[in-house]
N, C-alpha and C positions, 0 to 999 in steps of 0.2 A: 123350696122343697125342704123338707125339715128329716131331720138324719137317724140314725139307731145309732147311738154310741154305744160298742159294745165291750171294748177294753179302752182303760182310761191312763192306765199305768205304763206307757209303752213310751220306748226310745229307739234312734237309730243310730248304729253304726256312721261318725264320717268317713271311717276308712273306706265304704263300699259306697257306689253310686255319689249323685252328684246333686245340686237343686239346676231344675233344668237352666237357668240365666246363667249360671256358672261354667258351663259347658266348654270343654276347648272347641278350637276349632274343628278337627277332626272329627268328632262327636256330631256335631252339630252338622255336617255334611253325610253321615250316616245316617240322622235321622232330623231332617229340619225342612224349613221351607221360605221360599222368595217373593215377595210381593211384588211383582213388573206391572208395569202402563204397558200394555201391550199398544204398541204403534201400529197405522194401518197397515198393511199389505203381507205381512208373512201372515204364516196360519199360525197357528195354538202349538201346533206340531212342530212345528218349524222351530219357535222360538226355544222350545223345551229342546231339541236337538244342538243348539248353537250355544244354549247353555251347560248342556251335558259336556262338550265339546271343549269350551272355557275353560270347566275345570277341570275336566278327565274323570269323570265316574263313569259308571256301565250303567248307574238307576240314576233315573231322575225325568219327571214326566211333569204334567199341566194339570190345576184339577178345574175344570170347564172352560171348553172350547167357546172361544169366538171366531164368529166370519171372517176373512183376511182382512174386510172392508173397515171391519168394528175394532174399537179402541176398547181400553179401562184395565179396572183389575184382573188381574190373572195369576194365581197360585204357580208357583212352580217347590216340586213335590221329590224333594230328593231320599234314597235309601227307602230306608223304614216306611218315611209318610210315608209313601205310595201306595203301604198296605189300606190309609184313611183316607186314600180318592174317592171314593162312592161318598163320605160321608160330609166330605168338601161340596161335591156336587149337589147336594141336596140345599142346601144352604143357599136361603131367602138372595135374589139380585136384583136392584135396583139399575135403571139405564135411562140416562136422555138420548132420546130417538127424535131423528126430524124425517117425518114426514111430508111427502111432496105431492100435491093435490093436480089435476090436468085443471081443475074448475078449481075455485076457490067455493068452498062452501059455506051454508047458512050457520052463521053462528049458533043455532039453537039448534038446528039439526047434528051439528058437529058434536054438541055436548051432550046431543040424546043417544047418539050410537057410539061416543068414548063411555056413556056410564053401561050403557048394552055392552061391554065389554070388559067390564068390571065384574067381579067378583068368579065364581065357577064360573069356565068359558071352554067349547071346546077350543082344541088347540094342535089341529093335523100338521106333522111335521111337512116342511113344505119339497117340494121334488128335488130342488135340491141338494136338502140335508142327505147323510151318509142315515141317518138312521131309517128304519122301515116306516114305511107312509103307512098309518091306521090313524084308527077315529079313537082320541082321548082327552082328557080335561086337564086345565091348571085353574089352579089359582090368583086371581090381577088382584092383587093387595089395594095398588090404586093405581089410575090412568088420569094425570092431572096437565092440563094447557097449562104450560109456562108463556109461550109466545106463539102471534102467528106473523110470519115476516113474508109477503108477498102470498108467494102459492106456498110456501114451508110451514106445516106446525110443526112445533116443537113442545115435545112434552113432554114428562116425566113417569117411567112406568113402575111399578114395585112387584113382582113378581115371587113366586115359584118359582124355585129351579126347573129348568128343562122345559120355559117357556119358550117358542120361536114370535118374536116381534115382525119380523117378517110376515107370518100369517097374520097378526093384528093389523100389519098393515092391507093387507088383499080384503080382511074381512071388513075394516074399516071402507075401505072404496065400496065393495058390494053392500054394504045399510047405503050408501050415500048416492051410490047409484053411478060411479066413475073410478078411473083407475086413480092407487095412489101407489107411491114408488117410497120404501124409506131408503132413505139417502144417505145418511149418517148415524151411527150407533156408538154409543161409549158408554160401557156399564163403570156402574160408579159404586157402587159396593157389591162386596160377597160377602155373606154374612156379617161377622163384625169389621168386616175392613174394608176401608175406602181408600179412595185415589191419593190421600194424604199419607195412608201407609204405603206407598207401592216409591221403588224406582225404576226407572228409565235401564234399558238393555247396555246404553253408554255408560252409564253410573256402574254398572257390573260390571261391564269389562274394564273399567277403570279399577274398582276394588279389586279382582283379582290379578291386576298387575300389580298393582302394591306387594301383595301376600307374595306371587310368585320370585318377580325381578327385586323386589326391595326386601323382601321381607317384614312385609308391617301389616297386621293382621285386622287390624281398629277397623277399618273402613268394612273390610267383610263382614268383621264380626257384628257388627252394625246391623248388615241387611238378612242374613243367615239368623232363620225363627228358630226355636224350639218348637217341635211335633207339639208340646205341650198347650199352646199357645193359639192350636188350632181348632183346640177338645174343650174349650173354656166353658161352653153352654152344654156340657155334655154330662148325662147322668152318673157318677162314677163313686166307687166304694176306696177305701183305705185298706191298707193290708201290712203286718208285721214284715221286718227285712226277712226273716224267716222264711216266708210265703213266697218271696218276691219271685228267686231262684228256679224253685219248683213249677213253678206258671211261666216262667220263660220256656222251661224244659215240655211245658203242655199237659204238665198234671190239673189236675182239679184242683181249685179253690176251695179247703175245710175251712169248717168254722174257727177253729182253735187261732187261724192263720187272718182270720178277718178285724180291723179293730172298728170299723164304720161303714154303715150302709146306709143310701137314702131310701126313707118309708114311702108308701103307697105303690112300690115296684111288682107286676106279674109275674111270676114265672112263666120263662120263654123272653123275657125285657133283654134286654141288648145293655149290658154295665160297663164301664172303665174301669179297671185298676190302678189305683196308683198308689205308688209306695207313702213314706212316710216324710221323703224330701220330697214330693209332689211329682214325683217322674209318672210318667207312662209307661207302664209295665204291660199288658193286655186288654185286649176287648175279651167278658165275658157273656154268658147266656147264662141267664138264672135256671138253678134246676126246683126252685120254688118262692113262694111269695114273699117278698121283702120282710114285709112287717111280721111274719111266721119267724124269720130268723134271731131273734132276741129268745125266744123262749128254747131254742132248739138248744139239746145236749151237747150234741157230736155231728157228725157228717157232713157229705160234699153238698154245696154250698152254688157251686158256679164252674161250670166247665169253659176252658177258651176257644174262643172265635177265632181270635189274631192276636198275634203275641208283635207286642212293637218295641220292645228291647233286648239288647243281644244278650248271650245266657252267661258270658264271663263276668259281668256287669257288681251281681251279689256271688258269694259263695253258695255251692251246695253243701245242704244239710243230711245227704242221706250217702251210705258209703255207694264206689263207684263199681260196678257188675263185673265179674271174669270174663 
């Protein structure tokens, strides 16, 4: 995506804000995030509770639920994130699923109703899930045979967010004409991160004994993301330390206050802010078209959606009301 550079001449402040890798620890529990192997048998809910719990926060959630049954990556979303749950959730997931057949089926038949399951598909949540049962579509990126071990395949799925694998499997039985049961699930990436980013619930509570009883912060600081970290594929503008303050507080974004924007943007686009150390300042909503902004005089620019840093962070530039 290629950029408007609008001011070229601009500096920051180190006294104010941070580059997010820098972060103390504290910081980073206000607004950061955990990559876990979620193990079988608790829920999503569960884990994100025993974590909270570890460390003593009041915030701190999961961003996509897995079955108790199901392993892989799983986000845990403390502070701040949590205001970027929805946008974790959307985020492309990958799983090995095995599948367990009553009949063992025709190998060509098997591969005509795994590609009948590829691409747009519907995808009724199944009874189940906590969410409402209606008729709607995802997207199977690909649905590829790794192995077939006995009555088990085992395959590889690429999905859409807020796919249920579980109905791929019901709807796989019904093309094949017998039941199939999936038996084992472990997603293996959420957007950009894989089970090589993630640790184990042991490895956490190990790191926060260190920090607590020892005081040694390395091993935390370690597994403890910056929010920033999460936003990497995400469309986002630059803005003067000036600006920064003001947009915490949920003013508008002027142009005066913008130093770059990416072109080809609608107004009504859904932007990031980030300062000029690369932090996460807010989610904005454009109040006009991207590539329009290079020519413009004056005026507001972008109102905020969600503001993801706290407001002592820059100074305020305008005096303070009686």
């Amino acid at each position: 995506m290629t950029v408007h550079l609008l001011q070229s001449d601009v500096s920051t402040n180190p006294a104010h804000g941070t580059l997010p890798d820098e972060r103390d620890l504290e910081a980073l529990m206000r607004s950061g995030f955990i990559l876990i192997d979620k193990p079988a048998g608790p829920t999503s809910h569960q884990l994100a509770a025993w974590a909270r719990d570890l460390f003593g926060l009041d915030r701190l959630g999961h961003g996509g639920t897995l079955d108790p049954f199901a392993t892989g990556v799983l986000p845990l979303m403390a502070g701040r994130t949590m205001k970027i749950t929805n946008k974790v959730l959307k985020h492309t997931k990958s799983y090995i699923a095995v599948f367990r057949f009553k009949t063992v089926p025709d190998s060509t038949e098997l591969a005509s109703a795994m590609a009948q399951l590829t691409g747009r598909i519907y995808n009724v949540p199944p009874e189940v899930s906590a969410v409402k049962v209606q008729v709607r579509t995802r997207r199977i990126h690909t649905f590829e045979q790794l192995d077939m071990v006995g009555q088990d395949l085992v395959a590889r799925i690429t999905c859409e967010a807020g796919t249920y694998i579980r109905t791929m499997a019901r709807d796989l039985g019904l093309m094949l004409g017998g039941p199939v049961v999936l038996k084992e699930l472990r997603r293996e990436t959420s957007g950009l991160y894989r089970l090589e980013h993630c640790i184990t619930m042991d490895q956490l509570a190990d790191a926060v004994w260190l920090w607590k009883e020892c005081g040694e912060e390395g091993a935390l600081r370690n597994v403890i993301h910056p929010i920033e970290k999460l936003l990497v594929d995400v469309p986002s503008c630059t803005v003067k330390d000036s600006a920064v303050a003001a947009l915490t507080y949920g003013a508008p974004l002027l142009l005066p206050g913008l130093v770059s924007v990416p072109s080809g943007l609608k107004k009504g686009s859904e932007l990031l802010v980030k300062s000029l150390k690369g932090e996460a300042v807010a989610f904005v909503t454009l109040k006009v078209d991207s590539d329009s902004i290079p020519s413009l005089e004056n005026g507001e620019v972008a109102r905020p959606s969600a503001v993801l840093m706290d407001t002592d962070v820059y100074p305020r530039r305008w005096p303070a009301s009686n």
